[in-house]
Phi, psi and omega in degrees: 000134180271129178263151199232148177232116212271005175265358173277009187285311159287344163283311168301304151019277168298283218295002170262332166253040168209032186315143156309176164242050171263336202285268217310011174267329197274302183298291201290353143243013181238000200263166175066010146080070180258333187263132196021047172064045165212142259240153203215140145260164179239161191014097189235142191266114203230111209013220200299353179292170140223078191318126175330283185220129192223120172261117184275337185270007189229354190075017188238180173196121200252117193274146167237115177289098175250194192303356177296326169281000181238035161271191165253014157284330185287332135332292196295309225279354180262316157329309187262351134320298195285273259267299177324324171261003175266333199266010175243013170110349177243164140335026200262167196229115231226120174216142163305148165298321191281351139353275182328308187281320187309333208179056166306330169273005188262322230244329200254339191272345157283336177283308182281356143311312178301344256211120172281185186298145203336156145268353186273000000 
């Protein structure tokens, strides 16, 4: 069971109106269930996480990685991230933010792989 925590709820908040702009590049192709109909949240309050994007029906949840992550607190603190949502069932799928500018279509044929078959 996923616990939703509701006191991160003004936090998530701020972060859907203040997205970096690899999160709003990103959000503006998964949003409205353009990849195989299926519904994406963006900065969703997940127990004490607060997650990039979340698809609750494939179970996945998709990071966008800038330079914080690759310090080596910013390493442990996504490892035990990652191990907390895998031991709760979900998925995640982890991209450089410069991806996003880089390779976007790379970034979106990884996400419709991940993805079981349409939801329309």
């Amino acid at each position: 069971m996923i616990y939703y925590n509701p006191k991160l709820k003004n936090t998530a908040r701020t972060l859907r109106k203040n997205m970096t702009d690899s999160e709003r590049i990103l959000w503006s192709r998964i949003r409205r269930k353009q990849v195989k109909g299926y519904q994406f949240y963006r900065q969703k309050a997940i127990a004490s996480y607060i997650v990039d994007f979340y698809c609750p029906a494939a179970g996945i949840v998709i990071e966008l990685d800038g330079s914080q992550h690759y310090t080596d607190e910013g390493r442990a603190a996504d490892t035990n991230r990652d191990e907390y949502m895998k031991k709760v069932g979900l998925r995640v799928i982890r991209f450089r933010s410069s991806d996003v500018f880089d390779n976007i279509d790379g970034v979106l044929q990884k996400i419709h792989e991940s993805l079981p078959e349409s939801r329309s």
